[in-house]
C-alpha positions, 0 to 999 in steps of 0.5 A: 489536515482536514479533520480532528483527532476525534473526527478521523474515523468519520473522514476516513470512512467517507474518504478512503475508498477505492483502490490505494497502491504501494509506490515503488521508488525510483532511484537515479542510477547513483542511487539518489532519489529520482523526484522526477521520476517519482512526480511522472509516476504519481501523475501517470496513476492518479490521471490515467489509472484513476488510482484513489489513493497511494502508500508512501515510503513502505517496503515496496518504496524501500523505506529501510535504504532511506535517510530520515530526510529522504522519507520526509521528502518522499512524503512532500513530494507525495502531497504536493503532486497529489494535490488534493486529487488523490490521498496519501498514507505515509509509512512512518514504520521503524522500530525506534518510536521516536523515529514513527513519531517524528515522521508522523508529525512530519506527515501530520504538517506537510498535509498527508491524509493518513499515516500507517505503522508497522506492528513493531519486532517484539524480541522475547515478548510471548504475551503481546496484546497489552504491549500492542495497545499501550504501542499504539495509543502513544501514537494516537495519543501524540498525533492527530491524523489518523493512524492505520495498523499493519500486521505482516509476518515480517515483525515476526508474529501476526497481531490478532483479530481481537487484539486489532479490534481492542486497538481498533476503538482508539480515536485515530485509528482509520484502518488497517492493512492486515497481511494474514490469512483470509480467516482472521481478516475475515473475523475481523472485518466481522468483529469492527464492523464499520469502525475502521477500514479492514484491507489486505494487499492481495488482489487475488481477494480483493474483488472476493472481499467486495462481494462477501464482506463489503470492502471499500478500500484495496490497501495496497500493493503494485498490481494497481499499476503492474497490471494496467496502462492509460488503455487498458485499466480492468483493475479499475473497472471490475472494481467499479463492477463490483462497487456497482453490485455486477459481480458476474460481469466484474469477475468476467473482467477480472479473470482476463487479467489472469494472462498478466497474473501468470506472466508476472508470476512466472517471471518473477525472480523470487530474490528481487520483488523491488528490481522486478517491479521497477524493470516491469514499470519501465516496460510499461512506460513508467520511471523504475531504475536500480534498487538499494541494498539490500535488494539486488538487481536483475541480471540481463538474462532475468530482464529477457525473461521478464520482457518475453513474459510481458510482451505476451501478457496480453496488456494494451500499451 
């Protein structure tokens, strides 16, 4: 790591910027890992589409099917092909939290930049804000690298603004990814103030959320590497737009890719978000292959429709 305990807030806040993508995993088709895969796909992003920072082993990567030994490795093979180019977040997320620590102090010694953690399932608990500080200062307490938060339906509640701002003053804690309506993240951006990076994985927002609230960090989901190839990166550069203060111009950009938007909506099978992400990847060059279950693949009718959608999504290969 490159910084102390008491130094990650600062680190961060100087280097976790720009746009971060969730990766999706790529298995062979006997399911193991495809680490060669996987290295072609993260040297594809880093060194054609710019993308400054990339989410390891989180439900689009489908930690949930990995062995503990696959994460760790997926986190290994996520620094060394980044290579100080661009940074790395590591989901150590799980409900047991010997389980989040022993990834974390995995990520801490293989030279990840950061680690992020699930808010965990809290079965039975009304009253959870005192449960979800004293959570996440054991972590802080046990680790040094610095520790982002993540709020999403999925644990069955959403933390609240005032409840990630309290957590927020812990020395570790960089940022979080905060899946929920645009009015609590809205209060809590305004609440931290500069404190931690405050980001959503909505790309919808995300050139809104420059604008009004001065975000620096888009963290993070597929449409980095879904809706751009080596020449054609207007992700990329209304977000450079933006940054600049060219908010006219970075909309203009950025409403272009609306074509793609509605292609990948369109076809989308609403049961498969995994196997569509993979397939979508291969038709733009990219290692994709099946998903684990419990996610299910595409059946041939649903790849036709995938491959007319995006044949006239208007994407220059």
């Amino acid at each position: 790591m490159n910084y102390s305990r008491h130094e990650a807030k600062d680190y961060a806040r100087e280097h976790m910027q720009g746009i971060w993508a969730a990766a999706l995993n790529p298995f062979n088709a006997d399911l193991t890992l495809n680490e060669t895969g996987l290295r072609s796909n993260i040297r594809h992003w880093i060194d054609d589409l710019d993308i400054q920072g990339l989410f390891i082993a989180g439900k689009q990567g489908e930690f949930f099917s990995m062995s503990l030994e696959e994460r760790k490795r997926n986190f290994e093979i996520a620094v060394d092909e980044c290579g100080g180019k661009a940074g790395t977040i590591m989901s150590v997320s799980d409900q047991n939290f010997n389980t989040v620590l022993e990834l974390a102090k995995h990520a801490e010694n293989c030279g990840a930049d950061y680690v992020v953690v699930h808010a965990p399932v809290l079965s039975f608990v009304q009253d959870k804000g005192e449960v979800l500080y004293q959570y996440y200062k054991a972590l802080c307490d046990q680790l040094n690298i610095g520790i982002a938060m993540w709020s999403h339906p999925d644990s069955g509640y959403l933390m609240q603004p005032e409840e990630c701002a309290r957590i927020a003053e812990l020395p570790n804690i960089v940022a979080i990814k905060y899946s929920v309506p645009r009015e609590m993240y809205v209060r809590l951006s305004h609440m931290v103030g500069d404190k931690i990076q405050v980001s959503t994985a909505s790309e919808d927002e995300w050139l809104d959320n420059i604008e009004e609230l001065d975000w620096k960090l888009y963290l993070c989901s597929s449409p980095p590497y879904q809706l751009q190839t080596r020449n054609d990166r207007r992700m990329h550069d209304y977000t450079q737009l933006a940054f600049q203060g060219k908010f006219a111009e970075a909309r203009k950009l950025r409403d272009s890719l609306n074509p793609v938007r509605e292609a990948i909506a369109r076809s989308r099978p609403a049961d498969k978000p995994q196997a569509f992400g993979k397939y979508w990847q291969e038709l733009l060059g990219q290692v994709g292959g099946p998903v684990r279950h419990p996610m299910l693949n595409l059946t041939e009718t649903e790849k036709a429709t995938i491959r007319e959608a995006f044949e006239g999504c208007g994407l220059k290969l």
